[in-house]
N, C-alpha and C positions, 0 to 999 in steps of 0.2 A: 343544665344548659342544653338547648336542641339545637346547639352546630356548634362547629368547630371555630374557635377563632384565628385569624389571620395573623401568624406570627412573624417576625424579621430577626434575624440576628446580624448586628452590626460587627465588625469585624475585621481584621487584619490577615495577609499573605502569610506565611511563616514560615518567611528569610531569612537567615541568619542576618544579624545584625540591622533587621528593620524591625523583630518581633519581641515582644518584651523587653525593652533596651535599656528600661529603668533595673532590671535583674538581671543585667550582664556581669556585675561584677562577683556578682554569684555561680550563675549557671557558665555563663561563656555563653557566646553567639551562638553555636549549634543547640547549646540546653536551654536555650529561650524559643528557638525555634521550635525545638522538639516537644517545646510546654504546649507552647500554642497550637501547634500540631493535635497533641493529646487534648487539648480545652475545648479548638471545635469538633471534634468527634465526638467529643461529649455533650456538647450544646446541641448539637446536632441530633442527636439522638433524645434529647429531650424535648427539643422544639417537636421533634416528629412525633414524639408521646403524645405530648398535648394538643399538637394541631395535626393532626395526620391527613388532612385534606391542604394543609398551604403551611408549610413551612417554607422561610425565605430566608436567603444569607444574600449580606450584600456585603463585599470586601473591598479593600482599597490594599492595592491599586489596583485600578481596572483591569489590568494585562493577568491578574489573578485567577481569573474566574473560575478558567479551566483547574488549575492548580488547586484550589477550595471544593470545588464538584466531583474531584477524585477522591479527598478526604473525606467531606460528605456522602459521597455516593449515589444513592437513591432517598436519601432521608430529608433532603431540603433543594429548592429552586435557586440557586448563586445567581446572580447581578452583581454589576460594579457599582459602586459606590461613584457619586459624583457630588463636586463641589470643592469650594477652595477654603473650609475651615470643616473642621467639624459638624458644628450645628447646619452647614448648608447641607452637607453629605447626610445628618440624620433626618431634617428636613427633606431630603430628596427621596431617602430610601420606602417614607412608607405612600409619598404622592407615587413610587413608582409602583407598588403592588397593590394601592386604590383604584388603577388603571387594569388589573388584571380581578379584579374580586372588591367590588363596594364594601364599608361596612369598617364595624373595628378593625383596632390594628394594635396588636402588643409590641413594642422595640426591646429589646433586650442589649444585652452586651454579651459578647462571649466568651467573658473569661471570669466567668461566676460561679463556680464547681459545686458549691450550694444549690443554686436554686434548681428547684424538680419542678414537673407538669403542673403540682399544685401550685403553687405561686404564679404560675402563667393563665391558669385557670381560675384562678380566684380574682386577678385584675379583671381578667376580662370577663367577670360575669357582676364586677362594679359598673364597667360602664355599660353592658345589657342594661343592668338596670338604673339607668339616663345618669350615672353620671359621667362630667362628658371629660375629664383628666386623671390619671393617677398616675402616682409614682410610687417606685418602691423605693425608699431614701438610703442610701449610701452611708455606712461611717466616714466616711473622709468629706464629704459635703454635696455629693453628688449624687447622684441615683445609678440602679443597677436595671431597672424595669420603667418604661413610662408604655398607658397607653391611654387611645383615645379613643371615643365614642366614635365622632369622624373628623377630619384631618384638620388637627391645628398647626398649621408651620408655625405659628406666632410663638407656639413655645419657643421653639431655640431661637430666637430673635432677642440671645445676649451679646455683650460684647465678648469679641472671637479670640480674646484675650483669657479669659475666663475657663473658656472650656483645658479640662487636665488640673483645676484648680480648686480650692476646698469651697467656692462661695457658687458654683452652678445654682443647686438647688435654690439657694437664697435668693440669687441672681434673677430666676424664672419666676418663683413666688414672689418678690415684689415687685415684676415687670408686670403679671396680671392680675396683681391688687390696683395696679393705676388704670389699667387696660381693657381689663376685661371681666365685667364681674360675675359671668357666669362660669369662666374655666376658673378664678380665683378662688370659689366658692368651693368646688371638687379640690382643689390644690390643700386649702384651709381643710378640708375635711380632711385628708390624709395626714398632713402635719400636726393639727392642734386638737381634733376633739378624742382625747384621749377615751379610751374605752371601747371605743366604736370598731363594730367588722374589720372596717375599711381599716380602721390606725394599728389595733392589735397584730392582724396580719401582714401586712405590708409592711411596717415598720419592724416587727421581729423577725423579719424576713431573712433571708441567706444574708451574711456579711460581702459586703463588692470592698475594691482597693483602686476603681475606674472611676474617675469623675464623669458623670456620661456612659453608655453602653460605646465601647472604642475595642 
């Protein structure tokens, strides 16, 4: 690959009691925070592995920014997050760094302690080569990585019900079977043609437990 591609991590504050909330009755409020705390330092530092010219964190809630840019440091660009579901907010985050750098764009989620620079780097030298969707698919029914050749918001254009739920992935792959049959086509090639670059690695890819990068 001759450039770096444009990465974003999606991502939460880590407040007690807004961070990890589904592992509270594990950790406690301060041990969810402190995960999440620990997960983007770590995301962070991989993002900057594999894109060391444009790593992105974009967090919610907005009033974060600062609070995220201290844990990152120097290793990625924070933005807020904007929008009033999910899919608007992943929707928004990579039209916002399309506006600072054309071209691909990998999303992530930041709480994937698996995934390394390769898997970031192996998407994004799918859609180099035209194609224009991929996902890394999730066990629980969603994905841990989508990226795009250039900027489809139409993907998360599900019901906003959905998103945190086991049927995302399903949900986007037959929204652009009926839609659109050139992202379909990328979409079908990661999910069903078994064997292939694309299916092998992405799909054996790190384990996620996020429906969505969240």
């Amino acid at each position: 690959m001759s450039w770096h591609p444009t990465v974003v991590v999606v991502t939460r504050a880590t407040r007690p009691g807004k961070a990890k909330t589904r592992l509270q009755p594990l950790l406690g409020a301060a041990g969810c925070a402190g995960l999440q705390h620990a997960l983007i330092t770590h995301t962070a530092a991989t993002v900057a592995s594999a894109a060391p010219t444009s790593p992105h964190i974009a967090v919610d809630p907005p009033d974060a920014v600062a609070e995220i840019a201290d844990i990152a440091e120097a290793a990625a660009s924070v933005f807020a997050q904007h929008g009033s579901d999910l899919g608007a907010r992943m929707r928004a985050a990579p039209a916002h760094v399309a506006q600072i750098r054309p071209g691909p764009v990998v999303l992530i989620g930041g709480d994937v302690p698996h995934l390394r620079a390769g898997h970031i780097l192996d998407a994004a030298r799918q859609v180099e080569d035209s194609v224009d969707v991929v996902f890394g698919p999730a066990l629980d029914g969603g994905y841990y990585l989508i990226a795009f050749a250039r900027p489809t918001p139409e993907v998360f254009d599900i019901d906003p019900d959905l998103w945190g739920g086991p049927l995302v992935l399903e949900a986007d792959d037959a929204r652009h079977l009926a839609a659109d049959d050139t992202v379909a086509t990328a979409i079908r090639s990661i999910l069903n043609q078994q064997g292939t670059t694309t299916t092998t690695r992405l799909s054996e890819g790190p384990p996620a437990h996020v429906s969505g990068p969240a």
